[in-house]
PAKOLMI-684211 format. One record per residue (C-alpha): residue in three letters; x, y, z. Coordinates in pm, whole numbers, padded with zeros to 5 digits, always signed. Each point is the difference from the previous one (the first is absolute). Layout:
REM residues N
ALAXYZ/...
***
This chain:
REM residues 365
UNK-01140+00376+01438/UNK+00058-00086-00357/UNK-00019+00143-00316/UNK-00282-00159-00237/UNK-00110+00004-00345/UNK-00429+00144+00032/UNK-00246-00142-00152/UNK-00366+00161-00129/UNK-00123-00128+00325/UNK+00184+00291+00166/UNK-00100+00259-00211/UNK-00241+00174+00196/UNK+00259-00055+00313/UNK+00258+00193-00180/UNK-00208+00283-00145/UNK-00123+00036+00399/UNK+00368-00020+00084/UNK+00134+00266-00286/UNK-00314+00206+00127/UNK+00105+00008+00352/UNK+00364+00083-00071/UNK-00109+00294-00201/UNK-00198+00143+00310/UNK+00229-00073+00265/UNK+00358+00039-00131/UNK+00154+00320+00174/UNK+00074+00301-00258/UNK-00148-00229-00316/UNK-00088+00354-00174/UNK+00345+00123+00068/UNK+00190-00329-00140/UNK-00142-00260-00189/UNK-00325+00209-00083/UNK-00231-00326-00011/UNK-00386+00010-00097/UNK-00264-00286+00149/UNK-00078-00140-00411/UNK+00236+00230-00197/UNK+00347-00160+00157/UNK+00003-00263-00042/UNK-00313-00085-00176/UNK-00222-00261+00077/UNK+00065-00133-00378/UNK+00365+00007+00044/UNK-00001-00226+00306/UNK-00263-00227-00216/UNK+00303-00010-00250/UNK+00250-00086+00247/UNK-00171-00262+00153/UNK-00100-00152-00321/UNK+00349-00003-00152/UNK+00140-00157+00328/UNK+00198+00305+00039/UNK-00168+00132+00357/UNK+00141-00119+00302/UNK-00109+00010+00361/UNK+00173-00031+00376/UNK-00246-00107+00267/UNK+00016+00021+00366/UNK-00291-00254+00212/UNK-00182+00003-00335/UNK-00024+00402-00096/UNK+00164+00177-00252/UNK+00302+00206+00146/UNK+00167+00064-00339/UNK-00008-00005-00366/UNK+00159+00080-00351/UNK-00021-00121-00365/UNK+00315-00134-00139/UNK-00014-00034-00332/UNK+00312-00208-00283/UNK-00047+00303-00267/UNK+00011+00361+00006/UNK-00151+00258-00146/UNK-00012+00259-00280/UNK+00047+00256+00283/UNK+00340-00135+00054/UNK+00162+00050-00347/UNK+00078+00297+00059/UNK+00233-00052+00237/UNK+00360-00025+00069/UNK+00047-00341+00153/UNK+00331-00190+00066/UNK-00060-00200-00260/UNK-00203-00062-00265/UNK-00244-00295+00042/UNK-00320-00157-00203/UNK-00326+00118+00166/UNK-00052-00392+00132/UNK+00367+00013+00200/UNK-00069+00240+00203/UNK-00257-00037+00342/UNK-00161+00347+00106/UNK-00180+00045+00405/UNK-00323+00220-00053/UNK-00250+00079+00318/UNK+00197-00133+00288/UNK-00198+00078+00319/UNK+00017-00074+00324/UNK-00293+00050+00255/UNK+00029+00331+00202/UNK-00019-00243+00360/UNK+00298-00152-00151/UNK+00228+00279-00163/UNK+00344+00005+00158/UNK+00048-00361+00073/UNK+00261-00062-00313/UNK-00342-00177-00166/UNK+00063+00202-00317/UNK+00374-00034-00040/UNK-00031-00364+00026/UNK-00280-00032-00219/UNK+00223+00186-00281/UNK+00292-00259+00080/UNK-00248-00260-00069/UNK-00059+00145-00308/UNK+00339+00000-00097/UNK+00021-00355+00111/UNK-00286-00078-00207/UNK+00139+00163-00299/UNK+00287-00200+00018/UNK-00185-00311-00032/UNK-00150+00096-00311/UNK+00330+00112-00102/UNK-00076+00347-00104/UNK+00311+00229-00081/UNK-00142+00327+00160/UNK-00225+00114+00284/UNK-00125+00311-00041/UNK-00266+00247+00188/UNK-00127+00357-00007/UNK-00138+00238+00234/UNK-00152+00333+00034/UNK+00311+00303+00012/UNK-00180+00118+00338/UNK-00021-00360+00134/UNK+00392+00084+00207/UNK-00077-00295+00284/UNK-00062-00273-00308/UNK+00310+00135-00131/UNK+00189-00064+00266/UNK-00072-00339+00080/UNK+00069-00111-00337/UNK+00320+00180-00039/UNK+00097-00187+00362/UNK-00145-00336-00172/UNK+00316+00026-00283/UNK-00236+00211-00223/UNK+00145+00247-00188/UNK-00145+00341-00218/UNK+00007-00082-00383/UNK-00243+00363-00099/UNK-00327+00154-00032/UNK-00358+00046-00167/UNK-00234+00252-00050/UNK-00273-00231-00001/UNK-00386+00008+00036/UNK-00185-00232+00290/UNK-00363+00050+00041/UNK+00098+00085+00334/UNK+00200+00274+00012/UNK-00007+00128-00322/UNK+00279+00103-00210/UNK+00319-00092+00257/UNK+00337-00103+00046/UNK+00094-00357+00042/UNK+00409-00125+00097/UNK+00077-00349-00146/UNK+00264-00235+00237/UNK+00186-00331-00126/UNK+00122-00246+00249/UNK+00347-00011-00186/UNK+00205-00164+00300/UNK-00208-00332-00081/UNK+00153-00276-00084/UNK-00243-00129-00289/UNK+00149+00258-00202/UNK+00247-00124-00272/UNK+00367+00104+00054/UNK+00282-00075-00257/UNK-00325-00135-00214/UNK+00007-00263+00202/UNK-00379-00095+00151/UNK-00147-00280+00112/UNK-00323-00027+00203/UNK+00080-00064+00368/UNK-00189-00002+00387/UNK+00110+00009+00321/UNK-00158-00278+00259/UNK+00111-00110+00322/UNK+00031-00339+00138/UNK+00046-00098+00336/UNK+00095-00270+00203/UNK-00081-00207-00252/UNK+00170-00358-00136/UNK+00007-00139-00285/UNK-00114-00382-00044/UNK+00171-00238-00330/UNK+00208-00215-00178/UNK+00375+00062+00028/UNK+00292-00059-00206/UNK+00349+00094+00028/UNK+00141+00132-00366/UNK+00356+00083-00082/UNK-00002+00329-00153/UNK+00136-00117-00343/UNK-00254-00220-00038/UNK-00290+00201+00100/UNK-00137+00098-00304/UNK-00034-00366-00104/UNK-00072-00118+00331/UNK-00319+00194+00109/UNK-00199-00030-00290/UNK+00060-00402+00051/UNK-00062+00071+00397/UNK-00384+00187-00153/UNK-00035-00312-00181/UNK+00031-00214+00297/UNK-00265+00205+00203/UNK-00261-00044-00300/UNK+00046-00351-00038/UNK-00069-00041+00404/UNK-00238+00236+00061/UNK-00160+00119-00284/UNK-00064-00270-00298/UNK-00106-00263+00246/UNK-00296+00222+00208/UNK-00045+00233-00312/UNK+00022-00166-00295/UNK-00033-00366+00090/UNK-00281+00073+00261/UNK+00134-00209+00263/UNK-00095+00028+00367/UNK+00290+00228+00148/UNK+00217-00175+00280/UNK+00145+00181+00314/UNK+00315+00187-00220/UNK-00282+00102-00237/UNK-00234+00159+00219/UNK+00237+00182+00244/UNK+00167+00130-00381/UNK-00367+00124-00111/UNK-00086+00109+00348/UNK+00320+00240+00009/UNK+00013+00146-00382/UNK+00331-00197-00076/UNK+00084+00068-00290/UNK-00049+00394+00048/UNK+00319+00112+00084/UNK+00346-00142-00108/UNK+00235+00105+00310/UNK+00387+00049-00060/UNK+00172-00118+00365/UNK+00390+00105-00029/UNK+00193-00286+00153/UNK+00327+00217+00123/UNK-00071+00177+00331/UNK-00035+00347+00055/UNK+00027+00049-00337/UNK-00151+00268-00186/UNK-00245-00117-00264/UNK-00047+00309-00148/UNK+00378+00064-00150/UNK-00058-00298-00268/UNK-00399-00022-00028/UNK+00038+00091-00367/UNK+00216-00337-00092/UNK-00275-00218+00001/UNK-00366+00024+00208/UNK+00143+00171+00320/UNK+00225-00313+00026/UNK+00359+00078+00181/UNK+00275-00047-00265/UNK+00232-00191+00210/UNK-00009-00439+00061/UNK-00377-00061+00025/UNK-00356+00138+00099/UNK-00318-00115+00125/UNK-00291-00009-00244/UNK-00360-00032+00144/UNK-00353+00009-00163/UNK-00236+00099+00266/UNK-00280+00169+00149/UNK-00072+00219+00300/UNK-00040-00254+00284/UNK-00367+00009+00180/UNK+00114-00237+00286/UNK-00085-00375+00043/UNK+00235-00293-00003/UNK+00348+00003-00286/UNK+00017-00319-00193/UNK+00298-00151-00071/UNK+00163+00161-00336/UNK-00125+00307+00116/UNK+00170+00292+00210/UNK-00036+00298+00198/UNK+00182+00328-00152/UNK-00035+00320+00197/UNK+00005+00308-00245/UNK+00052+00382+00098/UNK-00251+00153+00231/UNK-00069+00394-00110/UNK-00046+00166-00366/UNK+00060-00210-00344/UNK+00009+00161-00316/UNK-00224-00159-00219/UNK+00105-00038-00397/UNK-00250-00040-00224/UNK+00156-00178-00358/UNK-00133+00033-00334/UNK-00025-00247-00261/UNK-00057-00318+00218/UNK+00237-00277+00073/UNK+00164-00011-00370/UNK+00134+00346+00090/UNK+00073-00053+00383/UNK+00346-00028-00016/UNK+00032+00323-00228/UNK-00200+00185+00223/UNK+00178-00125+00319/UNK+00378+00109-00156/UNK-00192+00343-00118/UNK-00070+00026+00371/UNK+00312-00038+00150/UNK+00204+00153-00235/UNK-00231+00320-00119/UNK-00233+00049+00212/UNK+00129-00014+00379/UNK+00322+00173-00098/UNK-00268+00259-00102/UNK-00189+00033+00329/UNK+00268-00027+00291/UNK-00318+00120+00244/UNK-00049-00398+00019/UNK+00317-00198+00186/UNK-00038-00340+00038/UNK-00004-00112+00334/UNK+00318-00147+00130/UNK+00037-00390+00037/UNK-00348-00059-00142/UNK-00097-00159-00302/UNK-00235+00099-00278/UNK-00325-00242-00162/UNK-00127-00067-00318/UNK-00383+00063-00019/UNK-00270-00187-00257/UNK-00350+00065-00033/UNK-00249-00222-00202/UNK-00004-00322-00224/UNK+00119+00056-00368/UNK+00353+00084+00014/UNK+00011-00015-00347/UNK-00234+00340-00011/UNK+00211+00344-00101/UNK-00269+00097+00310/UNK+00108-00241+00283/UNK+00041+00183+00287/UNK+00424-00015+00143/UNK+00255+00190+00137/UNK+00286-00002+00267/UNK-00057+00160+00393/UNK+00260+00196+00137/UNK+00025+00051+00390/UNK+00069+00295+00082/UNK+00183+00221+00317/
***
């Protein structure tokens, strides 16, 4: 079961679904006071889907939950005492989350909000931020459990109920906020078991700064100009390096054992600051024979935080000391994990773009 973006081709599915949940839900007058075409309206969910902001989860093909997640807010939530102060665009809000009455009390909804979350994160909004009905206790409850906390109230009007109370939460605990005005978009992912396939060199750390752009330069001028540019026929090296995304990651191997990466990341790309460390420009390995000039590097199996950098490669190496010096100091939820080492991540062809797509991956305990 996983959670999709819908498309118009499942709007009638999802006004059937909404419909059904309004019947069957136990105590629906008593909490969250639904109506089949007043809440939520059939235009709303046309909305939703057509701004990409309605999302599904799907069990054998049927509908078993859904909610609109949308980057703004609105008016409604001026009004309000939040944590902090954010443009209407940075902050993500949940609106109709359901969950089919044969499938209420399976943890569907509280995973679908932590999806959202997730989701939010991506798109690097500040604040996520919901409401609910005052007499809706059980919603209240789950989001409170979820890291959700009260912010106020609204007398507001739905067509629905009427003239009513509404409570406003804020998922303050999360991480995408900005502490010590320090933000910078960031995921989580996992990898595991997996290896990473490239081009190794060993660089002594006072040198490094010199010595990997040259070590870049190398891979282009064996991999890239002569397939890319030149339009020659790729030999063996060539294809496994296209085959495998080398060139994706740059991977930082520490060459002192059992030593702790972590405690000198920020002197230069995750490299250890003592004698010498092991620069490779890979790609996750998809199997099939290693050529020679190539190697096998196992990385850390489990959760990586993802960095997302702004500014492209002219202001990677500002963003990468902004990282380690401001930013992780200012979120000590995330400890590296022991004796493993972090990667450099690139995305797309014009590295001279302010848009190029970079960062740095941090594994995580």
């Amino acid at each position: 079961m996983k959670l999709s973006k819908a498309t118009i081709e499942d709007y009638e599915s999802i006004i059937a679904f909404y419909d059904d949940v309004t019947d069957r839900t136990p105590e629906m007058e008593l909490y969250a006071r639904w109506q089949k075409g007043k809440h939520p309206t059939h235009d709303g969910i046309r909305a939703y889907i057509e701004e990409g902001s309605m999302y599904l989860y799907k069990e054998n093909g049927a509908i078993v939950g859904a909610m609109g997640v949308t980057m703004y807010q609105g008016e409604d939530y001026h009004a309000i005492e939040w944590s902090q102060q954010v443009l209407d665009n940075e902050a993500a809000v949940i609106h109709i989350l359901a969950v089919s009455p044969d499938c209420q009390g399976k943890g569907i909804g509280s995973e679908m909000i932590r999806e959202a979350i997730r989701l939010a994160q991506t798109n690097g909004m500040k604040a996520i931020r919901l409401d609910a009905l005052a007499s809706n206790t059980p919603a209240h409850k789950i989001y409170k459990a979820l890291g959700f906390e009260y912010r106020g109230q609204q007398h507001l009007y739905a067509e629905n109920t009427g003239w009513t109370d509404f409570y406003f939460f804020e998922y303050i605990n999360h991480t995408i906020y900005e502490k010590n005005n320090c933000y910078m978009k960031h995921e989580i992912i996992e990898l595991h078991d997996v290896q990473i396939i490239g081009m190794a060199k060993k660089i002594a750390f006072n040198e490094a700064k010199e010595e990997c752009p040259k070590f870049w330069g190398e891979y282009v001028e064996k991999i890239i100009k002569p397939v890319v540019f030149e339009k020659q026929a790729p030999n063996t090296f060539q294809q496994v390096a296209f085959a495998n995304g080398v060139g994706e990651f740059g991977l930082c191997t520490c060459d002192i054992p059992n030593h702790n990466c972590a405690i000198c990341a920020e002197m230069n790309f995750g490299a250890c600051s003592k004698n010498t460390f092991t620069y490779v420009i890979g790609g996750i390995y998809k199997g099939g024979d290693v050529p020679e000039g190539m190697q096998l590097f196992p990385i850390h199996s489990g959760k990586w935080l993802k960095m997302h950098f702004e500014g492209g490669m002219k202001a990677f190496q500002e963003q990468y000391t902004k990282f380690h010096k401001e930013w992780v100091p200012a979120h000590p939820e995330y400890t590296w994990a022991t004796n493993s080492c972090c990667m450099e991540w690139y995305q797309g062809t014009d590295i001279q773009s302010p848009d190029y797509q970079c960062g740095v991956m941090m594994p995580l305990e």
